[in-house]
Each structure stands twice: as structure tokens, then as C-alpha cells.
C-alpha positions as CSV (number, residue, x, y, z in Angstrom):
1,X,-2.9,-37.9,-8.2
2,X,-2.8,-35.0,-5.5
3,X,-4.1,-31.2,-5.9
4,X,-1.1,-29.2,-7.1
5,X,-1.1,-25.3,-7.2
6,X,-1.5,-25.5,-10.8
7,X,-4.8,-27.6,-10.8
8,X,-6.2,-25.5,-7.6
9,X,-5.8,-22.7,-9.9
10,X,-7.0,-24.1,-13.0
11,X,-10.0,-25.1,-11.0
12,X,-11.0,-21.5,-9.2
13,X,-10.6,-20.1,-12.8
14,X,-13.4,-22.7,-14.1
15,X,-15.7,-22.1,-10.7
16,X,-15.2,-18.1,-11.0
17,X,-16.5,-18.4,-15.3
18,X,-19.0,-21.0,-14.4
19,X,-21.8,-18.6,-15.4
20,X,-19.4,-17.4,-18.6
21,X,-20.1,-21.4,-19.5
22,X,-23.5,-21.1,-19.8
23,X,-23.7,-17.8,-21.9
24,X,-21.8,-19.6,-24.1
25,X,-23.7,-22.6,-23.9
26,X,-26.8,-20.6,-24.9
27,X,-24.9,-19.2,-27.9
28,X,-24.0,-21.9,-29.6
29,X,-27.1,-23.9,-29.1
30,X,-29.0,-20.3,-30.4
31,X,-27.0,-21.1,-33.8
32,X,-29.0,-23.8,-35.2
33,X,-27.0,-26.0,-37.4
34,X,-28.2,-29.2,-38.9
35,X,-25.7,-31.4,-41.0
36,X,-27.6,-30.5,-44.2
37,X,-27.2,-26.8,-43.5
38,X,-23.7,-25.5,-44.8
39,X,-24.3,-22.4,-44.1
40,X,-25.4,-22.5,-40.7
41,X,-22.1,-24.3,-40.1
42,X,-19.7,-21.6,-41.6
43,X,-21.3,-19.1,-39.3
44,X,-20.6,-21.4,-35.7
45,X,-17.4,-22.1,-37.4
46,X,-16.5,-18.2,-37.8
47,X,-17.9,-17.6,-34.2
48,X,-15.7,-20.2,-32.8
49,X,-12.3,-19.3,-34.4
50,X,-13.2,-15.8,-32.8
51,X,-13.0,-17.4,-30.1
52,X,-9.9,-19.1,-30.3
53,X,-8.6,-16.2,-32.0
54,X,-8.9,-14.6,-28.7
55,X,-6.6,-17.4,-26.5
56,X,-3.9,-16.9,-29.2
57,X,-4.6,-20.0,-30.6
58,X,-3.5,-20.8,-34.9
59,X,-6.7,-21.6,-36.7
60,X,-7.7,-23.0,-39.9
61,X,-11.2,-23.6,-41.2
62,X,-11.2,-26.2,-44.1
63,X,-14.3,-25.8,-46.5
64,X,-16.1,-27.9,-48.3
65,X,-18.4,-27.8,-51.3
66,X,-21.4,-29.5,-49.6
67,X,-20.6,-30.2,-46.2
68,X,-20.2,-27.4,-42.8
69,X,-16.2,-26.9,-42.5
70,X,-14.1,-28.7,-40.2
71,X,-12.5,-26.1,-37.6
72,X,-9.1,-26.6,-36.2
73,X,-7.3,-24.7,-33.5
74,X,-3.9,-25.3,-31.7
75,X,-1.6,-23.6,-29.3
76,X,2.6,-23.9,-29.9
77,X,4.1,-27.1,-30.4
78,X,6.0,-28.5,-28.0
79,X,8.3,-31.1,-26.7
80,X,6.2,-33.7,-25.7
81,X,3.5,-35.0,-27.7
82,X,0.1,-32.8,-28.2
83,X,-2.9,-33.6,-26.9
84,X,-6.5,-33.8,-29.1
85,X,-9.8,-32.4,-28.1
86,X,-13.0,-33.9,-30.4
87,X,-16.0,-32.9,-31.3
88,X,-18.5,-31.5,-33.7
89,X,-20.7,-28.5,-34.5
90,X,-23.6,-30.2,-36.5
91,X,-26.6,-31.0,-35.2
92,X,-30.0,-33.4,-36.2
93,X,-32.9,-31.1,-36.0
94,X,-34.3,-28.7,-38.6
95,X,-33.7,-25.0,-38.0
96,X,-37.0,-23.7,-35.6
97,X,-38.1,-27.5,-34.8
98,X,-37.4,-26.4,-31.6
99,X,-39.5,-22.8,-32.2
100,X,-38.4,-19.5,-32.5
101,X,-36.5,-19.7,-29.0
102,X,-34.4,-23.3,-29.2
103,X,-32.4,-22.5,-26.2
104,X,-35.0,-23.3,-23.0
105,X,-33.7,-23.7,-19.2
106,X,-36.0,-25.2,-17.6
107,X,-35.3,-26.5,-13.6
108,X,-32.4,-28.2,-13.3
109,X,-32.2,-28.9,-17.2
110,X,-31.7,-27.1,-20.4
111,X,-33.3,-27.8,-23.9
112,X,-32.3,-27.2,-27.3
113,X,-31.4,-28.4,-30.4
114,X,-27.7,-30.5,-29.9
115,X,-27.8,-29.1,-26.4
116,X,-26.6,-32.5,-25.5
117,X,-25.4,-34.0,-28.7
118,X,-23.1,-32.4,-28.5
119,X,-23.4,-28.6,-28.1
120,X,-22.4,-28.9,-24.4
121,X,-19.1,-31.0,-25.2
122,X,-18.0,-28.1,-27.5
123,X,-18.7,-25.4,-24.8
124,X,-16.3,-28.0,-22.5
125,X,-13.4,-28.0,-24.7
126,X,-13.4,-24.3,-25.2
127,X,-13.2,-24.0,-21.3
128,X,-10.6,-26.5,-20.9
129,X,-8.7,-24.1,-23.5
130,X,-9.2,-21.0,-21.2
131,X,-8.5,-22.7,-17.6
132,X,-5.0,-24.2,-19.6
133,X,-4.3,-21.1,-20.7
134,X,-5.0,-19.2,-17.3
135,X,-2.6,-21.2,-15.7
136,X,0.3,-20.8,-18.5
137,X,0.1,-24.4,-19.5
138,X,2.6,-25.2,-22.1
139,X,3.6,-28.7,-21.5
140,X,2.0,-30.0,-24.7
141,X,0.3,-28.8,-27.9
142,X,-3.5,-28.6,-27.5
143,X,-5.5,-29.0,-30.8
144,X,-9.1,-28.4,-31.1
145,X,-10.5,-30.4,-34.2
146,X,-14.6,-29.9,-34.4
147,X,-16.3,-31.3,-38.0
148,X,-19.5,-30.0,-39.6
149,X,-20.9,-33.2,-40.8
150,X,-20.3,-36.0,-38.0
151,X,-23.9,-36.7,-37.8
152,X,-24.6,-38.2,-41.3
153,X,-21.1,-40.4,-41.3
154,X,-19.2,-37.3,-43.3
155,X,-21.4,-38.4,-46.3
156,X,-21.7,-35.1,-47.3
157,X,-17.6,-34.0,-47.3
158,X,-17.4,-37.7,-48.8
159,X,-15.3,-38.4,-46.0
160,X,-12.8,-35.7,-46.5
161,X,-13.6,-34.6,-42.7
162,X,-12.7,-38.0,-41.2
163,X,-9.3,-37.8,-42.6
164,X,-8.7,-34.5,-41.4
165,X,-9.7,-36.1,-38.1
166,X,-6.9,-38.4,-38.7
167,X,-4.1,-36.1,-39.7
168,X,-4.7,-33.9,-37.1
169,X,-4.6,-36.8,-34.5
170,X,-1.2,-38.5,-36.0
171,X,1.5,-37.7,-33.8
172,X,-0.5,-37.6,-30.7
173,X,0.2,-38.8,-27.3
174,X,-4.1,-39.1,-27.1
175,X,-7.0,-37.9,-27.6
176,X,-10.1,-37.0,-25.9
177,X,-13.8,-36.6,-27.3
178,X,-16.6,-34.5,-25.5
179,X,-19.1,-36.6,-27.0
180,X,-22.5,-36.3,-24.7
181,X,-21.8,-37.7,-21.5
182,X,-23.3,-40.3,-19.2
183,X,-25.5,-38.8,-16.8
184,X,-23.7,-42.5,-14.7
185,X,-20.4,-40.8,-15.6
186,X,-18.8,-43.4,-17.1
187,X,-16.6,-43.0,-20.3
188,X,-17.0,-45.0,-23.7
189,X,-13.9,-46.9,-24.8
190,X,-14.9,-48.7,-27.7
191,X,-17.5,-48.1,-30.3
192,X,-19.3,-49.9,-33.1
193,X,-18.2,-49.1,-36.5
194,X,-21.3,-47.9,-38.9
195,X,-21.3,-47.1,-42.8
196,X,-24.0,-46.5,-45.0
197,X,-24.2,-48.3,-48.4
198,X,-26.5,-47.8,-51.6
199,X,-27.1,-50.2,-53.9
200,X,-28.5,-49.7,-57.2
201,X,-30.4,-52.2,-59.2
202,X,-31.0,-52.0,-63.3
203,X,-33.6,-53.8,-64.8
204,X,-35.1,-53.9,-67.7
205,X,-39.4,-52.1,-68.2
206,X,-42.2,-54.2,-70.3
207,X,-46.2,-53.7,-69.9
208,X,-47.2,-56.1,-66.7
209,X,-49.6,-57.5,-68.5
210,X,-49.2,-57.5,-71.7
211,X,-45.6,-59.0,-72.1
212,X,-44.0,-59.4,-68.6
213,X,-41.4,-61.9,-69.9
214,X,-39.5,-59.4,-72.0
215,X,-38.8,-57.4,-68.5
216,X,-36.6,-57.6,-65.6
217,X,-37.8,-56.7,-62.0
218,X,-35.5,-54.5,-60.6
219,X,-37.6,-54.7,-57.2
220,X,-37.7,-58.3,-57.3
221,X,-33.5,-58.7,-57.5
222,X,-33.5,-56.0,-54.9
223,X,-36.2,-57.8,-52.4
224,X,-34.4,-61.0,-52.9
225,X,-31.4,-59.3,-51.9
226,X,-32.9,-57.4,-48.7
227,X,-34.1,-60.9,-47.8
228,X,-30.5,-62.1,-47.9
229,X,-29.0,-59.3,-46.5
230,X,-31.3,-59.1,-43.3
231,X,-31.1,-62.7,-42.5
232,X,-27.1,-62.2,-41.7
233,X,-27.3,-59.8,-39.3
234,X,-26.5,-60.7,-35.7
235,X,-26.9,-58.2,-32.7
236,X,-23.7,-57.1,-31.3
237,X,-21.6,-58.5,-33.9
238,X,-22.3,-57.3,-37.4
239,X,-25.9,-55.9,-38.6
240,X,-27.6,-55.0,-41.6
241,X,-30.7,-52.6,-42.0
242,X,-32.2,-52.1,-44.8
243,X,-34.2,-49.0,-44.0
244,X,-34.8,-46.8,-47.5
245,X,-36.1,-48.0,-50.6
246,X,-37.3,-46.9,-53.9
247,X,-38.3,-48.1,-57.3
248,X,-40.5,-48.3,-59.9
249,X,-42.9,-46.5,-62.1
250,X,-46.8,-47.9,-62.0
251,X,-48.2,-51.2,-60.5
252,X,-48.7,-52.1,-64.1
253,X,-44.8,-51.5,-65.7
254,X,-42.3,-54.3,-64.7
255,X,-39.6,-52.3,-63.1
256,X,-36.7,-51.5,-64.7
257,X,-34.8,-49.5,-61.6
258,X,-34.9,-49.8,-57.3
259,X,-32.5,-48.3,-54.9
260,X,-31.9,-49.4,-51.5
261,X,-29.8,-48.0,-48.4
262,X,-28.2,-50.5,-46.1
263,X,-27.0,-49.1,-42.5
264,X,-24.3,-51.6,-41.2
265,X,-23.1,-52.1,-37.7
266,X,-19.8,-53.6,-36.5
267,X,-17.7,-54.5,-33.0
268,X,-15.1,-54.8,-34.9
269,X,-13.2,-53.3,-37.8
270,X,-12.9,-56.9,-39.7
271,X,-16.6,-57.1,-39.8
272,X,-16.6,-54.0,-42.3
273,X,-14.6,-56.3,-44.5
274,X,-16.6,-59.1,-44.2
275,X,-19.8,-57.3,-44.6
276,X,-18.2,-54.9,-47.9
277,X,-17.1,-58.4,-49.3
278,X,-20.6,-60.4,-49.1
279,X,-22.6,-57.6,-50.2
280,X,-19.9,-57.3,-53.2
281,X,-20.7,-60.9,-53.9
282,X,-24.6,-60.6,-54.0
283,X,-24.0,-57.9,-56.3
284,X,-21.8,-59.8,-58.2
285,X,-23.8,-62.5,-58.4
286,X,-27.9,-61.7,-59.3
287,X,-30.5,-64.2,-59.0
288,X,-33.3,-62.1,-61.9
289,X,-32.2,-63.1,-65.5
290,X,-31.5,-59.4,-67.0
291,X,-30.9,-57.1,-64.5
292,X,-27.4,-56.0,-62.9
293,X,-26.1,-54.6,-59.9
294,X,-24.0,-51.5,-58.5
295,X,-23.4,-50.4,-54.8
296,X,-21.9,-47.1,-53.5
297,X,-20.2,-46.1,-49.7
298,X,-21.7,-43.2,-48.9
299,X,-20.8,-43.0,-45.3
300,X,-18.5,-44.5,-43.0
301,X,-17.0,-44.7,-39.3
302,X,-14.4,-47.5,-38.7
303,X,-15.0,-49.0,-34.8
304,X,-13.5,-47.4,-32.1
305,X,-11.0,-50.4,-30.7
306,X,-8.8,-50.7,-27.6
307,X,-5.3,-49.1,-28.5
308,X,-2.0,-49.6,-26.3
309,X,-1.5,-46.8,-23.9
310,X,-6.1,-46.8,-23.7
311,X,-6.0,-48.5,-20.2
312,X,-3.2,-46.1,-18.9
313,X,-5.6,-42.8,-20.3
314,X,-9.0,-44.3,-18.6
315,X,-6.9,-44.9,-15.1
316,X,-5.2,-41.0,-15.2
317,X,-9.2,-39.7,-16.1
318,X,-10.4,-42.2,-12.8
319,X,-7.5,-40.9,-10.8
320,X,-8.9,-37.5,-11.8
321,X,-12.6,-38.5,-10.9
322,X,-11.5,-39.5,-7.6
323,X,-9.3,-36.4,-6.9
324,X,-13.3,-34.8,-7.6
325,X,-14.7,-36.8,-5.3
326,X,-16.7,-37.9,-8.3
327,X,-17.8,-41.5,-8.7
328,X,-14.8,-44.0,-10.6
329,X,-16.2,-44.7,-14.0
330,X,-15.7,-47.6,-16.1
331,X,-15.2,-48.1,-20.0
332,X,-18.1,-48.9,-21.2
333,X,-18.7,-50.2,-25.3
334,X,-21.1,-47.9,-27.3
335,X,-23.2,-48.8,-30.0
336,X,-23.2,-45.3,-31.5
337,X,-20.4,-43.8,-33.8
338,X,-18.4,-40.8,-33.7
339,X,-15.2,-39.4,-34.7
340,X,-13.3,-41.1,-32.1
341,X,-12.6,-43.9,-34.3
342,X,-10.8,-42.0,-37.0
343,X,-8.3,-41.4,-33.9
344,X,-8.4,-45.2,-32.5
345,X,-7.4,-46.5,-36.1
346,X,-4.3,-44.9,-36.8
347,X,-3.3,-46.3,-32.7
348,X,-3.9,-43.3,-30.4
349,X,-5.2,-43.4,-27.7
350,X,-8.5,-41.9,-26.4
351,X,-11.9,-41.6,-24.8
352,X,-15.0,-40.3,-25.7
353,X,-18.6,-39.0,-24.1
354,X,-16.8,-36.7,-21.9
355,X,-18.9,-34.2,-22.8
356,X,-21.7,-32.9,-20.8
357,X,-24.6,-34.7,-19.5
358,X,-28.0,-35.5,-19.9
359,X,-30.1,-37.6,-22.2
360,X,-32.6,-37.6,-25.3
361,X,-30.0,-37.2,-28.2
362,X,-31.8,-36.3,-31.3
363,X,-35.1,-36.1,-30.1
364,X,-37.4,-33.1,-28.9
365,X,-36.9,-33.7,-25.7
366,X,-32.9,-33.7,-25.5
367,X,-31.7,-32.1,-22.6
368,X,-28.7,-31.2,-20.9
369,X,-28.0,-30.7,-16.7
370,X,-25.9,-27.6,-16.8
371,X,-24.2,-28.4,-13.4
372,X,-22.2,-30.8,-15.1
373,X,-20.5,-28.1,-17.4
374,X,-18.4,-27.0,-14.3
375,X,-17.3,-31.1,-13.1
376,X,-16.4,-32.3,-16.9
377,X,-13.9,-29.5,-17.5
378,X,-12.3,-30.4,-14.4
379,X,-12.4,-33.6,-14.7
380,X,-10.2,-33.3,-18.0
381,X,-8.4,-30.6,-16.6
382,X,-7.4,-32.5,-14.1
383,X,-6.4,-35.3,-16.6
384,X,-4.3,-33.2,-19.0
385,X,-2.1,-31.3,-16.2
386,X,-1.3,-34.9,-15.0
387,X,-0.1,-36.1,-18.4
């Protein structure tokens, strides 16, 4: 890869708006919006098709009953295959959690709620847009697909959002997430799978004490379950936590109803089989005389997996790094989930955490080191005009 006239120009256009980056930076983070807050979503979602409104760009914001929208954006077609930019607009945090001023600079840092996860990645894509666009570039379609609910698995779109991931991804040539970035600059190529299951036990109430045989202990067929459940997990392959629970009515009333929440982790897609099918069998297949068993998805991220044409993306991105004089990164495997795997499934192409860096996701002290706003958009500037 060598510096063309079209990359040298892309490149003075992001250096000249570098301070245009942060301003917007500061915006978006200002508009708190936690998964759970529909609302809050709508209103980043209107700000940002404004936005793109503004390059020219067709938009479409797809609503949904409980969940923030899913905003889309995309230039003309074209003759070669488009290209995908990822992310979302949801955050963790309650709205003021952070106090009355979320957005802080502070040093060489800035704080604020999703300022890294993944505020920063959003602010990247929408300056990728606007250096392309300054330099005319019309090689390929550009589409900008950013969900409202990527932080709680789409549970609250019931998944809708992770299709519309999908359909806007078919038909690429590949895609690329600005997921928070690693502060070591490498990329992440594959990704555990997670989903989020409830399971629901019926039993059947009688006084403790007085006649305990003519109950059924809910709590007791869901502990023996839990039990069973924990003891199959192994690190790194497939894992089960069983981390909410609930159930019961007194100390003194054999319980007649417990729920539990299981979070499962996968390398693999075929795990998430294996796992639905054994906890369809325990279900199936109860151990307390009387009582009965239902489970529920209610969340869900298949694993990101190596595609054909993945090795071919992460060597154009390291030729990119290098044109930078930036350090060659590596593909790394990530425990976390994100939308990436939506794209990986259906066999395109991509990487994710190209976003900006820093560190602390979902925590009080999450951060983000502004000067890498400026060396992530070329990076995948770079990356695109060499596609």
C-alpha cells in the first residue's frame, strides 16, 4: 500500500476537522442513552440522521415498540460490492450516574457515559463518512447500520435488530465494527457467542409444616438444576452462569414457582446447540415429583467465526497500519459479544474494535484517549480507499 493523492487528501481533511471530532464526540456522549431508555435513543437517532442527512446520505430509522431504533444510512449503490460500518448508540449507565455534566476531559483522557463503549466508534464512522465524501469516493456503497439495544443481546427488539444487522450486511464485500478499540491496537477477529435464557419452574404450594408432602418445591427442581447446569461449564469453550434467581412466597410455604436466568458463553456457534439442547433435556426431564419445566431465549449473539476473504481484510487494515507508521496488529479472539457476529454468520467478512481507544467499559471510570479519534479514521480510511 503507498500514499495516493486520494488518501493524502482524505487524510488533511480528517487532520484539518480533528477538533470538529471532538465537538461531536462531546455531543453524543452529552445524550445519555441507556438500553432501557427508548426515548433517549430516538433522540441520538434523530440527531444522527441529521447528520447524515447532511452528506446526502438515504436514511431509515426502524422503530420498535420497546427497544431504541436501529438507524441506517447509505450513499448510492454501486458496482462493486458495499462496504458496512457497525456500531451502536446504547449505552450501560443510568441517565446522571455520571452527574449533571457526563462529558469530562480530563488530561490526556475523556470520561463519560459509553465514551468508550462505544460513543467514540460512532463519532469514527461518521468521520470516515465525511473524509469519503470529501474526496468524491464512489467506488462502493457505504452503509452505516448503528442499533439501540446491542448492550442487553437485542432482548428488548426480541431480536428484530440483529436481523436488521444481517439484511443490511447481505451482499457485502465486508464489514467493519468501531467497537472500543485496544489501547495495543490490535483488532478482534473472532468473538464468543452469548445468549441469555430463562427458565421457569411450576410447582405446586402446601403449609411447610403442616403437610409438606402434598407440595412440590419449585426452588428445589430449580437448585438441582443450577447444580447441573454449573458443573458443565468449561472456560473458553462453553459456560453457564446462573446469575438471577427468584422464588417463593414465606420460609414456611413449599414453593410452588422459581425463575432463573442462565448467561451462556460459546467459541463456537455449535456449542449454542449443544448447550440449547442439554438444557432442553433437563427441562424435559425433572427430578421433583409434581413440578414442570419451561425455558425462554431472551437474548442472543451467535460467535463471531473466521469467514473466507477475513485473513485478506486484517492484512489490507495492517498494510494500512503500517502506511501510519502505526504498530501491525494482530487478530486477537474476544470474549465479549457484539453485532459483528450477525455479519460473520451469514459469511462476510469483518473486523471489529476499531473504534477508539481506551479502557473501563461499563464502569465509572470508562475513558477514552481522544488522540486516537484522528489515527482510527485513517487507519480505516486508509483500508476502504484500498479495497
Amino acid at each position: 500500500m503507498f500514499m495516493d493523492k486520494r488518501t493524502e487528501q482524505a487524510f488533511a481533511y480528517l487532520e484539518k476537522n480533528e477538533h470538529s471530532m471532538m465537538e461531536l464526540l462531546k455531543n453524543l456522549v452529552s445524550i445519555e442513552t441507556p438500553s432501557a431508555d427508548r426515548e433517549a435513543n430516538e433522540r441520538i437517532a434523530a440527531h444522527l440522521d441529521t447528520y447524515c442527512d447532511a452528506l446526502g446520505m438515504e436514511r431509515q430509522i426502524h422503530h420498535f415498540e420497546k427497544a431504541g431504533p436501529t438507524f441506517a444510512a447509505w450513499t448510492r449503490p454501486q458496482e462493486k460490492k458495499p462496504i458496512l460500518l457497525l456500531g451502536h448508540m446504547d449505552t450501560v449507565h443510568a441517565v446522571g450516574k455520571f452527574g449533571p455534566e457526563p462529558f469530562l476531559v480530563k488530561d490526556d483522557r475523556v470520561y463519560g457515559p459509553g465514551v468508550y463503549d462505544m460513543k467514540g466508534g460512532d463519532v469514527i464512522a461518521l468521520f470516515v463518512l465525511r473524509a469519503l465524501n470529501a474526496v468524491g469516493y464512489e467506488d462502493r456503497q457505504i452503509k452505516l447500520v448503528l442499533t439501540g439495544d446491542e448492550e442487553v443481546a437485542h432482548a428488548f427488539s426480541h431480536g428484530e435488530a440483529g436481523k436488521l444487522v444481517e439484511q443490511y450486511a447481505s451482499g457485502c464485500e465486508a464489514a467493519f465494527n468501531l467497537e472500543s478499540g485496544y489501547t495495543s491496537g490490535e483488532v478482534t477477529t473472532g468473538r464468543n457467542g452469548g445468549a441469555i435464557i430463562r427458565v421457569k419452574v411450576k410447582g405446586k404450594a402446601a403449609h411447610a409444616g403442616k403437610e409438606p408432602q402434598k407440595g412440590a418445591s419449585a426452588i428445589l427442581q430449580a437448585a438441582r438444576m443450577i447444580t447441573e447446569i454449573e458443573s458443565r461449564s468449561v472456560f473458553g469453550y462453553l459456560s453457564f452462569n446462573c446469575g438471577r434467581i427468584s422464588g417463593g412466597t414465606g420460609a414456611n410455604v413449599i414453593p410452588d414457582s422459581c425463575e432463573f436466568s442462565i448467561g451462556i458463553r460459546y467459541a463456537a456457534n455449535a456449542q449454542y446447540e449443544e448447550a440449547i439442547a442439554f438444557l432442553k433435556n433437563l427441562c424435559e426431564h425433572v427430578t421433583v415429583p409434581g413440578t414442570s419445566c419451561t425455558m425462554e431465549q431472551n437474548g442472543y449473539y451467535p460467535a463471531m467465526e473466521m469467514v473466507d476473504g477475513a485473513d485478506r481484510l486484517l492484512s489490507l487494515y495492517q498494510e494500512s497500519c503500517k502506511l501510519l507508521g502505526e504498530p501491525i496488529p494482530q487478530g486477537i479472539q474476544q470474549s465479549g459479544c457484539s453485532d459483528t457476529s450477525f455479519v460473520t454468520r451469514i459469511g462476510i467478512p469483518a473486523l471489529c474494535s476499531l473504534g477508539i481507544q481506551g479502557a473501563g467499559a461499563h464502569s465509572l471510570d470508562e475513558y477514552a484517549i481522544p488522540s486516537s479519534l484522528l489515527v482510527q479514521c485513517k487507519k480505516l480510511v486508509a483500508t476502504i480507499l484500498a479495497m
